[in-house]
N, C-alpha and C positions, 0 to 999 in steps of 0.2 A: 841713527843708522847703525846697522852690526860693522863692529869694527873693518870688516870684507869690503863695506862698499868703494872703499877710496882703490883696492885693490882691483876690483870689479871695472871700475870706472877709466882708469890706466889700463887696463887690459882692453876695454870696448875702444879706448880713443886710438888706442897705435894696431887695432887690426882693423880700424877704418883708413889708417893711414897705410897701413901697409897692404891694403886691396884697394888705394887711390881714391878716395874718397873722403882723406883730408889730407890735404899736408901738416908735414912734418910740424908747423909751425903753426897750425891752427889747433890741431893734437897738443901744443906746448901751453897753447894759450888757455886751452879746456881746462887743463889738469889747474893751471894758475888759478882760475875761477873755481874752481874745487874748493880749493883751499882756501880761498875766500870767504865762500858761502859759512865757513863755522858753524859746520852740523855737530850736532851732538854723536857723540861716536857710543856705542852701548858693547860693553864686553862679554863676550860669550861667558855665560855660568851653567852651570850643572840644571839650573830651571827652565832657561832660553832653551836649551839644547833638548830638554826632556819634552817642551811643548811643541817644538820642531819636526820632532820625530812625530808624534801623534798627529801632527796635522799633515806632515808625508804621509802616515799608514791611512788618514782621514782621505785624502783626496787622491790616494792612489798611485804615488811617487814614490819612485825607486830610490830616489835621493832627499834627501831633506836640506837641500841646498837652499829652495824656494819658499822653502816651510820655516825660515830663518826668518824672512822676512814677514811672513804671515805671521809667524807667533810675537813679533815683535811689536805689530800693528795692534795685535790681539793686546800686547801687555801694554800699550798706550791709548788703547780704544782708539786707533784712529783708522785709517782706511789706507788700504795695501792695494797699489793699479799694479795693473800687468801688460804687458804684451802677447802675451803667454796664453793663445785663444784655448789650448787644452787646461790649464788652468784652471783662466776663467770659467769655462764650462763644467767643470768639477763640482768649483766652487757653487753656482749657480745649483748644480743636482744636488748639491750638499744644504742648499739654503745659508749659505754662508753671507750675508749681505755687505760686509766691509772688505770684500775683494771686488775689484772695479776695472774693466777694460779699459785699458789706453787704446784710445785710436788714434 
């Protein structure tokens, strides 16, 4: 995971909690299993960052926020889901086959 995800993840648990759709305490207990799970954390470098941007310019993103995670899947050959139906669809027009729709 890019170093971001543990940040990422704290930030989804307490704006579910603070639009009621989790307490405070199920929020505490998420984050606890987080850090359980002992992912491997991958620090941003000059090459993560440069494959990022091209696969933003590749799929037509303003931001290369999501392109983090793509280049990261790219540099472990494994397969990057998304939520993310514009995304996906990019990808899809792209022939990109290791991006994958979460339903």
């Amino acid at each position: 995971m890019p170093d971001l995800w543990d940040y990422e993840v704290t930030s989804a648990l307490f704006w579910l909690c603070a639009h009621g759709e989790l307490t405070r305490q199920v929020a505490l207990e998420g984050l606890r299993a987080l850090f359980r799970l002992n992912l491997r954390h991958v620090p941003a470098s000059a090459e993560l960052c440069y494959r990022a941007s091209l696969w933003a310019e590749r799929l037509g993103r303003q931001r290369a926020y999501d392109s983090q995670y793509i280049a990261l899947a790219e540099m472990f050959q494994a397969d990057f889901y998304t939520a993310d139906k514009k995304l996906f669809g990019r990808s899809r027009e792209e022939r990109i086959g290791f991006v994958k729709l979460l339903e």
